[in-house]
C-alpha positions as CSV (number, residue, x, y, z in Angstrom):
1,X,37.3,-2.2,-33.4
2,X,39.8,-4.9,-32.0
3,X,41.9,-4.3,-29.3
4,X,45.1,-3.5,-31.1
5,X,43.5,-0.5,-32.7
6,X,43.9,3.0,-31.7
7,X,40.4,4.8,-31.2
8,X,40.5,7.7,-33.6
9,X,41.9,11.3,-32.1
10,X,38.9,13.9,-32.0
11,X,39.3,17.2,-34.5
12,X,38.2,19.6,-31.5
13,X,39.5,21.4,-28.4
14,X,37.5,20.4,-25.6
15,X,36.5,23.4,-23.2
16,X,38.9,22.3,-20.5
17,X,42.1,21.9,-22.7
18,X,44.1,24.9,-22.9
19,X,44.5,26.1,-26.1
20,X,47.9,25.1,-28.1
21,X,50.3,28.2,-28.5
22,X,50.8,29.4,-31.8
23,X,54.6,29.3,-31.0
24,X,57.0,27.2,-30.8
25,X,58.4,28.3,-28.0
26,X,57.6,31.4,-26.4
27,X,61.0,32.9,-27.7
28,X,60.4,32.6,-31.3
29,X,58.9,35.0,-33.6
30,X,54.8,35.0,-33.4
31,X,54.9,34.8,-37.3
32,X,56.7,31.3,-36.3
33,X,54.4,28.3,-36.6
34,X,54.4,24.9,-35.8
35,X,52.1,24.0,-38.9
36,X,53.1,20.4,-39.4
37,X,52.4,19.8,-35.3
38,X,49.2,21.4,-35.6
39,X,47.8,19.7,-38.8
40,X,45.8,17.5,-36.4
41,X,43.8,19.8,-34.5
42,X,43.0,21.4,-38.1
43,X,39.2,21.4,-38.3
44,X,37.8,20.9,-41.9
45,X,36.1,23.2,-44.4
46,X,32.4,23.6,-43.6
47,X,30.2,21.4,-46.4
48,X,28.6,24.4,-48.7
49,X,24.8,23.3,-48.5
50,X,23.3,25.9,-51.3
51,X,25.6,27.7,-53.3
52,X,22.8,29.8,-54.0
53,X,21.9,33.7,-53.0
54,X,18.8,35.7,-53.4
55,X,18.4,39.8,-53.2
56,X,16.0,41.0,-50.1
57,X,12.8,42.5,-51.4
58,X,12.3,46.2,-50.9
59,X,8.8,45.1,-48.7
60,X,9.4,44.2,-45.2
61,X,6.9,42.9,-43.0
62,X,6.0,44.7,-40.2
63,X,4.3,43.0,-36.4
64,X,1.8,44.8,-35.0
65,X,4.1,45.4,-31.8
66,X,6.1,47.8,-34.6
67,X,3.1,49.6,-36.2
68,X,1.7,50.4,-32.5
69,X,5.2,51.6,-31.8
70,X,5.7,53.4,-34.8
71,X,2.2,55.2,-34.7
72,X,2.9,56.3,-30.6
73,X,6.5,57.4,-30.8
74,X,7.4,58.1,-34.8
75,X,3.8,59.4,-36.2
76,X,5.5,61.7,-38.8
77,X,8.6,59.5,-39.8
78,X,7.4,57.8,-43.3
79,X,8.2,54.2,-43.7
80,X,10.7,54.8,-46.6
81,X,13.0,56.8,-43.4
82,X,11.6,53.9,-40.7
83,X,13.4,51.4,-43.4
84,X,16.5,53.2,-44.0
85,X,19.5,51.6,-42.5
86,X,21.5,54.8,-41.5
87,X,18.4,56.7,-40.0
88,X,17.9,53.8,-37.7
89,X,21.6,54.7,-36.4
90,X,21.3,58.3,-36.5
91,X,18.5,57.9,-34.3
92,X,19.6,55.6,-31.8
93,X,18.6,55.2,-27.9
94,X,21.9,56.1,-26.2
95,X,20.5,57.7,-23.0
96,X,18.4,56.9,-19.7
97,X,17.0,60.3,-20.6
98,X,15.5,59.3,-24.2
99,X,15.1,55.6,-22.8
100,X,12.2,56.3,-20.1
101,X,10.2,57.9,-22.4
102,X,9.6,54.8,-24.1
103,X,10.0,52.5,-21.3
104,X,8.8,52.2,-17.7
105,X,12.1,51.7,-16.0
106,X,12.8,49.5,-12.9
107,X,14.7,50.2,-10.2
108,X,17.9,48.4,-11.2
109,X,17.8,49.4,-14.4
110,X,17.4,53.5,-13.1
111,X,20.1,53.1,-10.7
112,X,22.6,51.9,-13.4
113,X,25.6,53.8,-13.3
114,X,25.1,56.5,-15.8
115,X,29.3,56.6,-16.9
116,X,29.1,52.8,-17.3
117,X,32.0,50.9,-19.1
118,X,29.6,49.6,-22.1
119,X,27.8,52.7,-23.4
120,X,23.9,52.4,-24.3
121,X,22.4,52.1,-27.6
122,X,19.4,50.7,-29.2
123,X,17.7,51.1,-32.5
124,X,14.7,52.5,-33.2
125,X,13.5,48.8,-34.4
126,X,14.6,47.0,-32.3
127,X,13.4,48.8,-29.5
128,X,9.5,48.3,-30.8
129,X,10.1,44.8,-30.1
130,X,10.8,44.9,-26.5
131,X,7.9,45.3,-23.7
132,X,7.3,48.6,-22.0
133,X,6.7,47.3,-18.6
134,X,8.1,44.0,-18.1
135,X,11.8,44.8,-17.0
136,X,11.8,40.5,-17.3
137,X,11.2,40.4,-20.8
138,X,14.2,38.6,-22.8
139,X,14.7,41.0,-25.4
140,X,14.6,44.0,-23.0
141,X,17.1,42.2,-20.8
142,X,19.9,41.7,-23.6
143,X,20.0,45.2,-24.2
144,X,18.9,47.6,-21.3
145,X,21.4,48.2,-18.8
146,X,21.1,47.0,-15.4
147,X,22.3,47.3,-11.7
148,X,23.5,43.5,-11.3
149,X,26.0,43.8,-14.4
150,X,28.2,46.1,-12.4
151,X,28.4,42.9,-10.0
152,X,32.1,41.3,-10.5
153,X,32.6,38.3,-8.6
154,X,36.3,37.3,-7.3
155,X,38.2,35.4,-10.7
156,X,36.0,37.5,-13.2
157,X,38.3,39.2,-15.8
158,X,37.3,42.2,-17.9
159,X,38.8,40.2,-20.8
160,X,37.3,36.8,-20.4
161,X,38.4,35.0,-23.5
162,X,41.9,36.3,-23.0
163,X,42.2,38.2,-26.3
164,X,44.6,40.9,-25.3
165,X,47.0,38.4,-24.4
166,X,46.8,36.4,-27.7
167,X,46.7,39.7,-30.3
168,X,50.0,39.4,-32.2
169,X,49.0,42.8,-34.1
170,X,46.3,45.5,-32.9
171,X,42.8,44.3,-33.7
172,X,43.9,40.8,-34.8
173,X,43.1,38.4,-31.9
174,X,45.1,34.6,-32.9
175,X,44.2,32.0,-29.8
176,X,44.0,28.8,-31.9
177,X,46.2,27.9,-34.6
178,X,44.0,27.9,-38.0
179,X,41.9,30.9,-37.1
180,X,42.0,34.4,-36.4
181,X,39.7,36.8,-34.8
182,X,39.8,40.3,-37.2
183,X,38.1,43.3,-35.2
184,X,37.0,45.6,-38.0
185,X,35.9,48.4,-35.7
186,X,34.6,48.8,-32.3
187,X,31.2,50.4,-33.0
188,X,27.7,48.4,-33.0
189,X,24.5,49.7,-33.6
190,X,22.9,47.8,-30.6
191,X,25.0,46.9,-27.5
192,X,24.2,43.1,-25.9
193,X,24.7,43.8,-22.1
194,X,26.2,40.2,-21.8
195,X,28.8,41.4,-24.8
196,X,32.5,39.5,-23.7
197,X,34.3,42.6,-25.7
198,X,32.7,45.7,-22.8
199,X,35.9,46.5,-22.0
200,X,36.8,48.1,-25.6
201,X,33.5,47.8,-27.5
202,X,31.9,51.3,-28.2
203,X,34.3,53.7,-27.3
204,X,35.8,54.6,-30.0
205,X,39.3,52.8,-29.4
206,X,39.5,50.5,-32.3
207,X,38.7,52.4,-35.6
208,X,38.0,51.3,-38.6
209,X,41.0,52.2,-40.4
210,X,43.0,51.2,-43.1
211,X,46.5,51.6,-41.9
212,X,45.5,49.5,-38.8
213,X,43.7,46.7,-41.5
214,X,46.7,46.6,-43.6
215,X,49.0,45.3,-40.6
216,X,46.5,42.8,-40.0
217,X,46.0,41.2,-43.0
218,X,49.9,41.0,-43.4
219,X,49.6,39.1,-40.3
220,X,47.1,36.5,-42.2
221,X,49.5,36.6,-45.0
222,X,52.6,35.6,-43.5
223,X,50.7,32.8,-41.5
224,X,50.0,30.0,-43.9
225,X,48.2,28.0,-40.7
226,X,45.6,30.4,-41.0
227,X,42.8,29.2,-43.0
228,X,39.5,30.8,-41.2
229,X,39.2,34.3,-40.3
230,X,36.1,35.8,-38.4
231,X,35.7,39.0,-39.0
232,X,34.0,41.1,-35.7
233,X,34.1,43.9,-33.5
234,X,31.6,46.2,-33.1
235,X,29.7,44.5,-35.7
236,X,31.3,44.2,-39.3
237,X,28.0,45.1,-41.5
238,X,27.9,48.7,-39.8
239,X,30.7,49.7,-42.3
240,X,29.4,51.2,-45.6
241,X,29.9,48.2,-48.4
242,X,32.6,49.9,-50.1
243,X,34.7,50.0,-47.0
244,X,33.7,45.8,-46.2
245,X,34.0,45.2,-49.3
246,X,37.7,46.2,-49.0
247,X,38.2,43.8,-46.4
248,X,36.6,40.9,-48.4
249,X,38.6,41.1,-51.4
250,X,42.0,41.5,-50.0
251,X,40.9,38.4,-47.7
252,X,39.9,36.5,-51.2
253,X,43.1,37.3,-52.7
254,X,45.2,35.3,-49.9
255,X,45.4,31.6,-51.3
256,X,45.6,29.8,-47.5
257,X,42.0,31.5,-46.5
258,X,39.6,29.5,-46.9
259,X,36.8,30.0,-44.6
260,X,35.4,33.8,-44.3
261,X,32.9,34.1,-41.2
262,X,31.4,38.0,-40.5
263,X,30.2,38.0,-36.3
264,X,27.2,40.1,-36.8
265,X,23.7,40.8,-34.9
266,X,22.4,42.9,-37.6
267,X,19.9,41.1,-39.3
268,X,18.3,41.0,-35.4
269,X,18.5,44.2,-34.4
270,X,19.1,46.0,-37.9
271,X,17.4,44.1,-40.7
272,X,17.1,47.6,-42.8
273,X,20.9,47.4,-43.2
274,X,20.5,43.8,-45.1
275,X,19.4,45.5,-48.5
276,X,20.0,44.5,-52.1
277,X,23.4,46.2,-52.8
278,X,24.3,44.5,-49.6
279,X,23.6,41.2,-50.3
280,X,24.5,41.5,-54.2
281,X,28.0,42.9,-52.7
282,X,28.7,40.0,-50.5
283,X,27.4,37.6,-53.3
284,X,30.9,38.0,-55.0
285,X,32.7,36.8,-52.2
286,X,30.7,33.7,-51.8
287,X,31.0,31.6,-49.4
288,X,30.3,33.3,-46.7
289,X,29.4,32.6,-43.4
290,X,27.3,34.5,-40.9
């Protein structure tokens, strides 16, 4: 490069930049958009590596960790129940109660306040996978409440990412021009203690509803900058398929959308909900990311 040239402007935000408005000017209408002054920070499409999709298989594998679990705590349940997807949520962890009879609780994690702002809630499954008596391990950390998150230090916000003050709709979350953050619902079947969304996440405030859907996806509509939309919450894949499948077509059927990402934990802490109708579901709406 000689020295008359220009080096070439970077396609992303760097953490310190403040994101670009979405107006022009804070008067104008938030369906107003500076497209052509945003074309440069445009990222482009992700490169489709395998185009191909295969159906899970009925047989899962189980650790040991799981079968010594299973045979202590759930002797009678059968493994077709163990492996269904809804019983793992009907029979969630969601006191300190239920909790302590499965692990040996700490004293910061028994002295948790019981009326806390993110609720408890564990499956079955994934609880087999954490250790009964180390309060250090890593798994048992991300999801069993503790003393210390109470802690706020002077600056911290309840809404770190700012998304109340960028949601041009209710449940629709726009802080960077191409891309929108769509909160299908607020429920989770396992809640991450470090989870950014604690404020609103799990009780009950954002439903998965229609009516409330419908406003958003006008949004996306009548924005033609928006080419990516993540779809989160809660946790997207704890809606029956005929409800997500909804969402995905109506998505499909908007021409300017071309990226389709779903925010989910579930094949971590709920692989029993990936099953074949699943993925054979979300197969018609390929590409997907995850």
């Amino acid at each position: 490069m000689n020295n008359n040239q220009k080096a070439p402007r970077p396609n992303i935000l760097v953490e310190d930049d403040k994101p670009p408005s979405i107006r022009k000017s804070e008067e104008d209408d938030p369906l107003s958009l500076a497209g052509e002054s945003l074309r440069s920070l445009l990222t482009p499409t992700p490169r489709i590596l395998e185009k191909k999709t295969s159906l899970v298989s009925h047989h899962r594998k189980t650790t040991i960790k799981t079968k010594v679990f299973r045979k202590k705590f759930y002797p009678l349940i059968s493994d077709k129940e163990w492996n269904n997807w809804q019983w793992q949520l009907q029979n969630r962890i969601q006191s300190h109660e239920k909790l302590s009879r499965f692990l040996t609780l700490s004293q910061e994690e028994t002295l948790v306040n019981r009326t806390s702002q993110l609720p408890l809630s564990i499956t079955p499954y994934y609880l087999s996978l954490i250790s009964p008596d180390d309060p250090d391990h890593p798994l048992r950390k991300c999801v069993v409440p503790n003393v210390n998150e109470w802690l706020q230090m002077p600056g911290e916000s309840d809404d770190p990412l700012g998304e109340d003050q960028q949601s041009p709709v209710p449940g629709l979350v726009h802080r960077y021009p191409d891309r929108v953050l769509f909160l299908l619902s607020d429920f989770c079947s396992t809640y991450c203690r470090y989870c950014t969304r604690s404020r609103v996440v799990g009780h009950g405030t954002i439903h998965p509803s229609r009516v409330r859907w419908e406003k958003a996806l006008k949004y996306i509509e009548k924005t033609p900058a928006v080419r990516d939309v993540l779809l989160s919450g809660g946790d997207p894949l704890t809606l029956a398929d005929d409800r997500l499948e909804w969402v995905l077509s109506r998505l499909r059927q908007i021409d300017h959308v071309e990226v389709i990402r779903i925010g989910t934990k579930v094949p971590a802490v709920l692989p029993q909900r990936i099953t074949p109708n699943l993925v054979k579901m979300l197969k018609k709406y390929h590409p997907l990311w995850m």
